[in-house]
N, C-alpha and C positions, 0 to 999 in steps of 0.2 A: 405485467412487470414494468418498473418506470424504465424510462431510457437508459438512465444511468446506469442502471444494475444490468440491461440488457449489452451495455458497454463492455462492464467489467467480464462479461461472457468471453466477449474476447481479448482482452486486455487491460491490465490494471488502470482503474479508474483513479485519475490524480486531481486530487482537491486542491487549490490554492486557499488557504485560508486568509482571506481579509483581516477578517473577524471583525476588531474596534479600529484596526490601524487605519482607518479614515480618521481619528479625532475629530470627529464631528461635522466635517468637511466635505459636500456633496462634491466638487473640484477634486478632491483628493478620493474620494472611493469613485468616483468614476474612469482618475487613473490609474488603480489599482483593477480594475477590472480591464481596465486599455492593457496595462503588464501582463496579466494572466491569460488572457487573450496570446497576445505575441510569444509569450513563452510557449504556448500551445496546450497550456493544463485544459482536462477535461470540465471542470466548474472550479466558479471563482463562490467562494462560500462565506457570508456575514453572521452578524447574530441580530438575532430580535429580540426587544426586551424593554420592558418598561422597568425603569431603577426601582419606583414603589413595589414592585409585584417579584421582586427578584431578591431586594437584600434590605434588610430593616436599618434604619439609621443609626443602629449601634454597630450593625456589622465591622467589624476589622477587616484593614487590608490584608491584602497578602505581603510576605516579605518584601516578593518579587516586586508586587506593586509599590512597598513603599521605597523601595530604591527608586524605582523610576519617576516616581509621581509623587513624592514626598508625603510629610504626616501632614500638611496645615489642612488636606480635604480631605471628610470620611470617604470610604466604598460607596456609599450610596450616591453623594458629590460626582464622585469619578465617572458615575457610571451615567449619571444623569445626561454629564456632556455625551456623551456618548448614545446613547437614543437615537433611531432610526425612526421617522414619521412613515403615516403611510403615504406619504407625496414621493419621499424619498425612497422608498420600497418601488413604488414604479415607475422610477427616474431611472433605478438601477437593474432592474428586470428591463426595460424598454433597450440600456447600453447593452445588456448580454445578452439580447434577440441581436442584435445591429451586432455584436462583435461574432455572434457565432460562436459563444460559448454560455455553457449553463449557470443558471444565477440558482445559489443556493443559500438559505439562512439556518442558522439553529436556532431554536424556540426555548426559551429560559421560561416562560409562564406559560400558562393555557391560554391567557387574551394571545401572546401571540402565536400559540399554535394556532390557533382557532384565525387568527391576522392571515397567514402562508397557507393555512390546508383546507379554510374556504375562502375569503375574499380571493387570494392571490392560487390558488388551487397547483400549488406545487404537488408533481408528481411524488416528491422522496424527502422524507424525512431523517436530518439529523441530531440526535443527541448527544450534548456534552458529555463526559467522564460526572461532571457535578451531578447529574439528573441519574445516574445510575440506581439509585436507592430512592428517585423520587416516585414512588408509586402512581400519583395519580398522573402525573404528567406523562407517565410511562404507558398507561391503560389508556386516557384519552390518544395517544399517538397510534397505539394497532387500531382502537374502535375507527380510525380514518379507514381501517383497508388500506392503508397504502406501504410501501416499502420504507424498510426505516434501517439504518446506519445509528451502531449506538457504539460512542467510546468506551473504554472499562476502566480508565484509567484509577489507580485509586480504590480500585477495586480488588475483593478476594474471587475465588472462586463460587463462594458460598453465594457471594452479593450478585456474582454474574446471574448464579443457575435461580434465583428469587426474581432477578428483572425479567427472565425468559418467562418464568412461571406467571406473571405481570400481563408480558404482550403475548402468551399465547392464551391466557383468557380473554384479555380483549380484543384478540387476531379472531376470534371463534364467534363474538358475536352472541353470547348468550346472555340469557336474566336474569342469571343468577345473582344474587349480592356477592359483590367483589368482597374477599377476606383472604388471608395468609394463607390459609386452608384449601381457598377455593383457587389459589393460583398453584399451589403446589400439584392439585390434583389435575388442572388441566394441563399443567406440563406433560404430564405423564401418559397423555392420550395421545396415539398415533397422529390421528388424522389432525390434531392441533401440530403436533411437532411437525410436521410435514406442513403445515403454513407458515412456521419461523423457516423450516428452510428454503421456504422458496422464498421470504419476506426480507429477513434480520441478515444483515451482516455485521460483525461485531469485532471492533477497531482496540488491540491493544494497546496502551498508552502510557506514559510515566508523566505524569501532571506536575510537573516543574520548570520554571523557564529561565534558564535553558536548565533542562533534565542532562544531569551527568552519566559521563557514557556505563561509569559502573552501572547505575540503575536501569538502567534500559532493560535489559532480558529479555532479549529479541525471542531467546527459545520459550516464553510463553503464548507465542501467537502458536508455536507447534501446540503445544498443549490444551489450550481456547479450543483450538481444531478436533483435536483429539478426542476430547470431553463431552461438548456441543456436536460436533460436525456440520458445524454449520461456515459459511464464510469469510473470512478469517484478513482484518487488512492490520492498519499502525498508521497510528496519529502521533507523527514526530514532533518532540518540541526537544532537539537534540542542536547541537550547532553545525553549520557546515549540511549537506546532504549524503555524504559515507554514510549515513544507520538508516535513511529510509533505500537509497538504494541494495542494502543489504539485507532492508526487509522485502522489498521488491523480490529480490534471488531466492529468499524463502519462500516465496511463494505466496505474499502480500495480496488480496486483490484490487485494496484501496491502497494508496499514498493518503494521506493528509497531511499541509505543512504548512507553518505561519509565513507569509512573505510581507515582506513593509518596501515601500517605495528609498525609505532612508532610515538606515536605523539609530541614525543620532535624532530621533524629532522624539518630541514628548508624548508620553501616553505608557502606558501599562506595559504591552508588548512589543514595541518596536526595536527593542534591541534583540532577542530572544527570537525575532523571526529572518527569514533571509531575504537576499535581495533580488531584485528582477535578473541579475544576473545568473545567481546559484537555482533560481525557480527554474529558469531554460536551462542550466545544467543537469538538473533534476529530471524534466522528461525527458531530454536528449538521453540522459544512461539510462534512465526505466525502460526507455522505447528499442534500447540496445539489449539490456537484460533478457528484451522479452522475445525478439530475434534468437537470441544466445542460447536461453533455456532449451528451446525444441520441442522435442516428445520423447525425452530416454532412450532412446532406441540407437544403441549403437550402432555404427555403419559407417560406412567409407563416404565422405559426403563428396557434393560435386567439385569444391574448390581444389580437393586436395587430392581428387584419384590422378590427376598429373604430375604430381608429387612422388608418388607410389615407388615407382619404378626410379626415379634419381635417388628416393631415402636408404629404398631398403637395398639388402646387400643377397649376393645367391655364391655359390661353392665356385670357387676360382682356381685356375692351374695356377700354382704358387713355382712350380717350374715349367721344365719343358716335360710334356709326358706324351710319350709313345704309345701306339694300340695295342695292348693286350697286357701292359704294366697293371698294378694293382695300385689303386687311389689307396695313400697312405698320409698323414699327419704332415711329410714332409714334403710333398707334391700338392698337397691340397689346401686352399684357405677360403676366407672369406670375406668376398668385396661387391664395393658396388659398381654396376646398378643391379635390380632387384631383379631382371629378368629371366632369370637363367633357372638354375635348380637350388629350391629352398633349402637355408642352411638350417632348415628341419630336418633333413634328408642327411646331415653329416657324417653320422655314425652308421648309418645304413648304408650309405657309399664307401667308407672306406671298408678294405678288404676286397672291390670288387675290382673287375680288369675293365680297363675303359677298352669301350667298343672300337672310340677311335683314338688318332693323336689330339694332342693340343699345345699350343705354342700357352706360354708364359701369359697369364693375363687375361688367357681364352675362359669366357662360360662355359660349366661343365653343362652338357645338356641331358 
């Protein structure tokens, strides 16, 4: 199992998403990875991608992109500046050895899966929401053997359970010729489904930026759950960090979130992502949530059993009462502190004859 997944064992594993917001600028993703660092996220994550092998020069922007980035340059243009060398891939693997946190990329082509999961031999593979319905890129990422984090953004249910049926014939390692047919039926095989769950984690998502908070449906990562059982995070492109920390409370085991060093600077997503500020807010409450959660288990915890006894209240002489009078509605009440006799006991007390006296005020014992 790669590191990262062996993290999320014990704690929600938080992605800082890079992604493009270096625009092009080894200076600038190097302090992006310095932020992600200091905030204390668990990997600071880019993409890989050659424009030729990603999007054909007629491709349209997105909305998103043409507000940011205007119409004068195609998607292909945009993306061009945007390219990661391999000089730059271990300029930036070499800053997040030295920072002490993990450098992770997403693969848009097979060159550069094939760039991260042999040259650069990254333990864990991520998939965009885009690549959900990309079949071969889907089957080349399990034939790695290695662990894989796939968004679903954009996705149905139908689209999810056809990608699993995808990586668990190519988790399995067989010769078969890959078909529709032949991934459907290897889903269906125990011992396959039992290496998606130990391999795939699967990140639910709203692919817009920024995603409004109606579309979110945070109750679909319950349901992802439900369906697959397998586990279960949220790749926020929501504004502010309120929907990932409340995917965290849900029981998230990934964060992923866009972070930009400034979000007035140019490019695709630097408005739509957050700032080194909100990134450190982000693990400070995820690393609180996950203190908070516990193990279900009700019980009197240690901070508060001193508490106990000042909160709660026990059966009080509401007068003065003599030995052998009978505790009545009008001699008896209830106050604090909690250590006397439970005002469980109320109704079973009255009518009896108190053994002793008691002054106004006195615990009934």
């Amino acid at each position: 199992m790669s590191e990262a997944l062996m993290t999320m064992s014990d704690s929600v594993l938080i992605i800082a998403e890079a992604g493009v917001n270096h625009n092009g600028s080894m200076d600038l993703a190097l302090k992006l990875i310095d932020a992600a660092a200091e905030a204390g996220a668990d990997v600071v994550k880019f993409q890989t991608f050659k424009a030729e092998n990603l999007a054909s020069k007629k491709a349209p922007k997105a909305d998103y992109q043409v507000t940011q980035t205007g119409k004068a340059e195609s998607q292909f243009e945009m993306l061009k500046k945007l390219e990661l060398s391999d000089e730059n891939h271990i300029a930036l693997i070499s800053r997040c050895q030295k920072r002490n946190i993990k450098f992770l990329s997403t693969p848009f082509d097979l060159d550069s899966l094939a760039l991260l999961h042999q040259k650069f031999n990254l333990d864990l593979i991520k998939l965009g929401s885009g690549e959900l319905t990309n079949a071969p890129l889907l089957l080349a990422s399990a034939q790695t053997g290695k662990d894989m984090i796939l968004s679903t953004g954009m996705g149905t249910m139908e689209e999810i359970e056809d990608a699993l049926g995808v990586l668990a014939f190519g988790y399995s390692q067989t010769d078969q010729t890959p078909s529709r047919q032949a991934f459907k039926e290897a889903l269906k095989k125990p011992d396959n489904f039992a290496l998606l769950k130990e391999k795939v984690t699967l990140l639910h998502c709203t692919t817009e930026y920024p995603a409004p908070f109606n579309d979110v449906n945070l109750r679909a990562m319950d349901s992802i759950a439900d369906k697959f059982g397998l586990r279960v995070g949220y790749s926020d492109h929501t504004p502010g960090v309120a929907i990932s920390l409340a995917a965290a409370a849900r029981g998230a085991c990934v964060i992923e979130k866009h972070f930009t060093l400034d979000q007035s600077l140019p490019g695709p997503d630097h408005k739509a992502s957050m700032t080194p500020a909100e990134l450190n807010a982000l693990v400070l409450g995820v690393r609180q949530i996950e203190q908070a959660l516990g193990d279900g288990i009700k019980r009197v915890s240690p901070s508060e059993l001193k508490n106990k006894t000042i909160a709660r209240k026990s059966l009080v002489a509401k007068t003065d009462i003599k030995a052998g009078d009978k505790f009545t509605s009008d001699n008896l009440t209830i106050k604090r502190p909690g250590n006397g006799r439970s005002p469980l006991n109320y109704w079973e007390t009255l009518g009896q004859k108190s053994a002793q006296s008691y002054n106004k005020d006195d615990l009934i014992e």
